[in-house]
C-alpha positions as CSV (number, residue, x, y, z in Angstrom):
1,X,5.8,12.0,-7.2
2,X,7.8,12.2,-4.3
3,X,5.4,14.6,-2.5
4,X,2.2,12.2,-3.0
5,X,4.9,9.3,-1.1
6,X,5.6,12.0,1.4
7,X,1.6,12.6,2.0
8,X,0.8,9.0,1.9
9,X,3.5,8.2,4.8
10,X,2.3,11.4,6.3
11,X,-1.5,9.9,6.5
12,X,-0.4,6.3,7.5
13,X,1.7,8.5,10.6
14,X,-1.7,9.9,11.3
15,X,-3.5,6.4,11.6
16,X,-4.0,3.3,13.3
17,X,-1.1,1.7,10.7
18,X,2.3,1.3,11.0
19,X,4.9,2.3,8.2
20,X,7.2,-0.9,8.0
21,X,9.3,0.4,5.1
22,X,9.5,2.7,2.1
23,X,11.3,1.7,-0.9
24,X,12.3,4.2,-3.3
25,X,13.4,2.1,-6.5
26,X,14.5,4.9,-8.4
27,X,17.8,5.1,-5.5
28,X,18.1,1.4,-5.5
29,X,18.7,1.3,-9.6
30,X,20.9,4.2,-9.7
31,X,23.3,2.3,-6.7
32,X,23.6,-0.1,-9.1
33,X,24.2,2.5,-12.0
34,X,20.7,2.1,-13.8
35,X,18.2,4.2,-14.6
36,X,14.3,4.2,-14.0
37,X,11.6,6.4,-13.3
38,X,10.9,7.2,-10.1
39,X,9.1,4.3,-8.2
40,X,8.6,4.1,-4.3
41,X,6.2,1.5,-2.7
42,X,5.3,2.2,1.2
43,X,4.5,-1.1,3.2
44,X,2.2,-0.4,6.1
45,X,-0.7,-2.4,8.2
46,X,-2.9,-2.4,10.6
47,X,-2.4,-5.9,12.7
48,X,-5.9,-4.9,14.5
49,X,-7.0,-5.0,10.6
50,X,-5.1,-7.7,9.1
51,X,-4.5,-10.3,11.4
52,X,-8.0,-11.8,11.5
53,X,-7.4,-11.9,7.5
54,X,-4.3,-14.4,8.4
55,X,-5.5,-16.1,10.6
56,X,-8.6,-16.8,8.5
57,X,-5.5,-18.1,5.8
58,X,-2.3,-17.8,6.6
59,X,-1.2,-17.0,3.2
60,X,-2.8,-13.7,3.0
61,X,0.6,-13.3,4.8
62,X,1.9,-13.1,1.0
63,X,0.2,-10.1,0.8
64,X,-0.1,-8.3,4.1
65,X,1.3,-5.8,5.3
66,X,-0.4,-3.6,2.2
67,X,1.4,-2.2,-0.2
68,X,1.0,0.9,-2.3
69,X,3.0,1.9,-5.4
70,X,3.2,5.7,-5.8
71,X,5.4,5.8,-9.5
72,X,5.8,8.6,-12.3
73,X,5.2,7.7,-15.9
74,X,5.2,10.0,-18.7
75,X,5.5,12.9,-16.4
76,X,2.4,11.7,-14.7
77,X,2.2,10.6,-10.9
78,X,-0.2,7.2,-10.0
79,X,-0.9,5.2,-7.7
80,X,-1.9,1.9,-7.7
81,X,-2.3,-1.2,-5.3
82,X,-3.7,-4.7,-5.0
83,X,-7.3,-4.6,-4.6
84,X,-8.8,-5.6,-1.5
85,X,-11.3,-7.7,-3.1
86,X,-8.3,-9.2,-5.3
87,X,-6.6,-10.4,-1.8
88,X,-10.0,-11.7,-1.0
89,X,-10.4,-14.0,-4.0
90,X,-6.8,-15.2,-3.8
91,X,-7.2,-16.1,-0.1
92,X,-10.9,-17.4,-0.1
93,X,-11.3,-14.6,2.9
94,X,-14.9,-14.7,1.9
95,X,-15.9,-15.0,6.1
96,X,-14.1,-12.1,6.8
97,X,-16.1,-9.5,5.4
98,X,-15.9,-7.0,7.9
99,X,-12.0,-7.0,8.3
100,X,-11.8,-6.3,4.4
101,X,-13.9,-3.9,4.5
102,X,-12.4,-1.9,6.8
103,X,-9.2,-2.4,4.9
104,X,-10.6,-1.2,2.1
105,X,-12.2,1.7,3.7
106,X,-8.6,2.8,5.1
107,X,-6.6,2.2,2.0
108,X,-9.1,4.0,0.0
109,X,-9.4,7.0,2.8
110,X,-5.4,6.9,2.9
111,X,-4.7,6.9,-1.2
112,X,-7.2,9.5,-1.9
113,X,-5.8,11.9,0.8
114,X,-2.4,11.3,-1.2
115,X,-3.7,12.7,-4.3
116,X,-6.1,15.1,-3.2
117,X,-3.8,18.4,-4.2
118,X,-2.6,16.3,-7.4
């Protein structure tokens, strides 16, 4: 698990993004004497990318920078984040076609690089 997080950041590093934090939930519950499986979610963006999306609504804010949740369950790693198209629909960013789709291009391009030696 922790090497697909390590390729992700690795990718974003590579890109037009910016890493604005990693969060590994796994040490957070164990500072506070708990248990879980590992969990880390990487927060990145591309302000070339998302800012026409915010300024098209401001509360695609809620949801921007990205985030992707890299997380082991059963032994298995997975990834998983909000679709593109989901922020569309919950921001009515229906004019902003091309901006989404280059986000979705990246993300995709990004996540599958993750867990291409998976």
């Amino acid at each position: 698990m922790t090497v697909t997080a390590d390729r992700l950041e690795a990718i974003i590093g590579g890109s037009p993004a910016t890493l604005v934090a990693r969060i590994d939930h796994q040490a957070a519950a164990a500072d506070a004497g708990l248990q879980m499986d590992p969990a880390t979610v990487l927060i990145f963006g591309n302000p070339q990318i998302g800012t026409p999306l915010m300024q098209a609504d401001p509360r695609a804010a809620l949801d921007l920078p990205l985030r992707v949740l890299v997380w082991q369950q059963d032994g298995q790693t997975n990834v998983g984040y909000l679709s593109v198209q989901a922020l569309a629909d919950r921001h009515d960013l229906d004019d902003s076609q091309h901006a989404l789709d280059s986000m979705a291009q990246a993300l995709d391009r990004m996540t599958d690089g993750a867990v291409a030696a998976e």
